[in-house]
N, C-alpha and C positions, 0 to 999 in steps of 0.2 A: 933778125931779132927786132921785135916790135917793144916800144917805152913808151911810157905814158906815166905825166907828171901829174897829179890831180887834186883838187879840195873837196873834203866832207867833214861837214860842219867845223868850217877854220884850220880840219888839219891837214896837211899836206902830205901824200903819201905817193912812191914810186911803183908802178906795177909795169915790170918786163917779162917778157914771152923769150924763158930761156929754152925750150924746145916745143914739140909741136902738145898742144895738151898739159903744159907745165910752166904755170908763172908762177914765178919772184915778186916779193912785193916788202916795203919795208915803212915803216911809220913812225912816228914821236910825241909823245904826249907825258906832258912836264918832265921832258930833258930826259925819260924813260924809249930808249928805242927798240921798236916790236920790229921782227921780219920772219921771212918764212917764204913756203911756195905753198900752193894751191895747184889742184888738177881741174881742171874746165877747159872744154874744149873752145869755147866764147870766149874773149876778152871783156862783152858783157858781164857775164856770167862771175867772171874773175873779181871787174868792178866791184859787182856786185858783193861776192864774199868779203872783199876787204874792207868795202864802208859797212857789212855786220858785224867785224874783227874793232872796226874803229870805236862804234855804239858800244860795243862790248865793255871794251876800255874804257870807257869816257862814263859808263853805268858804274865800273868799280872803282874807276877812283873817284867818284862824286859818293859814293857808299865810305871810301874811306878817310875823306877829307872829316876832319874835325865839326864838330857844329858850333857855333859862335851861341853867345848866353844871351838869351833875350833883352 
């Protein structure tokens, strides 16, 4: 079983290879915790989906953060 600790853009997310073709992966973003698996054969590939999972996040909550008054 392969783990991998990693940062994208500040946040720290865990992607493990719970079988062949199937990773785990879990994140946090303002005290909010995401997880889930993805199928990719790559652990690249894996990376890669969870830093699009992170932008994801980080797009809706800057959409639903309040706007301050000029």
């Amino acid at each position: 079983m392969k783990k991998l600790i990693d940062r994208h853009r500040d946040i720290q997310y865990t992607l493990t290879n719970i079988e062949p073709d199937l990773w785990s992966w879990s994140f946090e973003i303002n005290g909010k915790m995401r997880q889930g698996t993805t199928r990719a054969r790559l652990g690249l590939l894996a990376q890669r989906r969870v830093c699009t999972l992170i932008d994801r996040e980080l797009k809706s909550a800057e959409r639903a953060k309040p706007k301050e008054p000029d």
